[in-house]
N, C-alpha and C positions, 0 to 999 in steps of 0.2 A: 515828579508825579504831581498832576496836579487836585488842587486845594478845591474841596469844593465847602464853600461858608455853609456854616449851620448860623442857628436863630445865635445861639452862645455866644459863638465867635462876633457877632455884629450889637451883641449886647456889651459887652466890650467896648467894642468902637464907638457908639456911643455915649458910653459913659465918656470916656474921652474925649467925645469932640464938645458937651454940654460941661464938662466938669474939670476938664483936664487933668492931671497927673499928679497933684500937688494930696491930695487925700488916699492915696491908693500905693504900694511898699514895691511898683512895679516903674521900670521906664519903658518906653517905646520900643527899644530889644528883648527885652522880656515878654512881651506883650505879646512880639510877632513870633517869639519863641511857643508860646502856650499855645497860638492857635495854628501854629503849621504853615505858616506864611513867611515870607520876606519880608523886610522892612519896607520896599519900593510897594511889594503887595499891601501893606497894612496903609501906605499913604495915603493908596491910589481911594481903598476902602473909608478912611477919612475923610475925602475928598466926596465922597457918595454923600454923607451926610453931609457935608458941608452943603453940597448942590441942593439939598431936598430942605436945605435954611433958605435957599438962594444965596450963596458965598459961591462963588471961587469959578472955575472952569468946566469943571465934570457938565459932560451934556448924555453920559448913558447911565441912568442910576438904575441901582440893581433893584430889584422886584422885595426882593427879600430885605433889604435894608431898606426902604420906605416902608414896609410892614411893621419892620422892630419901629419905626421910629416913630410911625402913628399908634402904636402898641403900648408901648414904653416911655417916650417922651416926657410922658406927664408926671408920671411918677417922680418922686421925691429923691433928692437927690440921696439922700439913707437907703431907701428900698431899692434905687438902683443899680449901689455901690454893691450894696448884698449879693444881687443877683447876678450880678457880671462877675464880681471875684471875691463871693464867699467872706466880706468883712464885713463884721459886724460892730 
C-alpha cells in the first residue's frame, strides 16, 4: 500500500537531517517504523532535504518537504525535537 507523507512524517525527517540521531531514543528503523515507510523509503525522503540544502543527488524534491523545511528549519533545535517526537 502506498505511503502517502504527511507534514509529521517529514517533520521527522528533518529533524534528522539538521540534528541527527544522537538527542532522540529512536534509530533509523524505528523511525521508518512510526511513519509507515521503508528504510530505502525514509533515505530517499532524506535525501529530499538534503537536495533543498543543495547536498547529495535528489533532483525531484517533494512539494511538501520544501514547505516543512521553509516552515520549520529555523526553529530551535528544542522546539523541533518536540514537535517531530514528543520529547521534551
Amino acid at each position: 500500500m502506498a505511503h502517502y507523507w504527511q507534514e509529521t512524517d517529514d517533520i521527522k525527517v528533518l529533524y534528522i537531517v539538521l540534528y541527527g540521531y544522537e538527542n532522540i531514543p529512536y534509530k533509523k528503523n524505528d523511525i521508518a517504523e512510526q511513519i509507515g515507510v521503508t528504510v530505502g523509503s525514509l533515505n530517499y525522503r532524506l535525501g529530499n532535504f538534503k537536495a533543498i540544502q543543495g547536498i547529495g543527488k535528489v533532483t525531484h524534491i517533494a512539494k511538501l518537504s520544501k514547505y516543512v523545511y521553509d516552515k520549520y528549519s529555523s526553529l530551535s533545535e528544542q522546539k523541533l525535537l518536540e514537535l517531530a517526537f514528543n520529547v521534551i
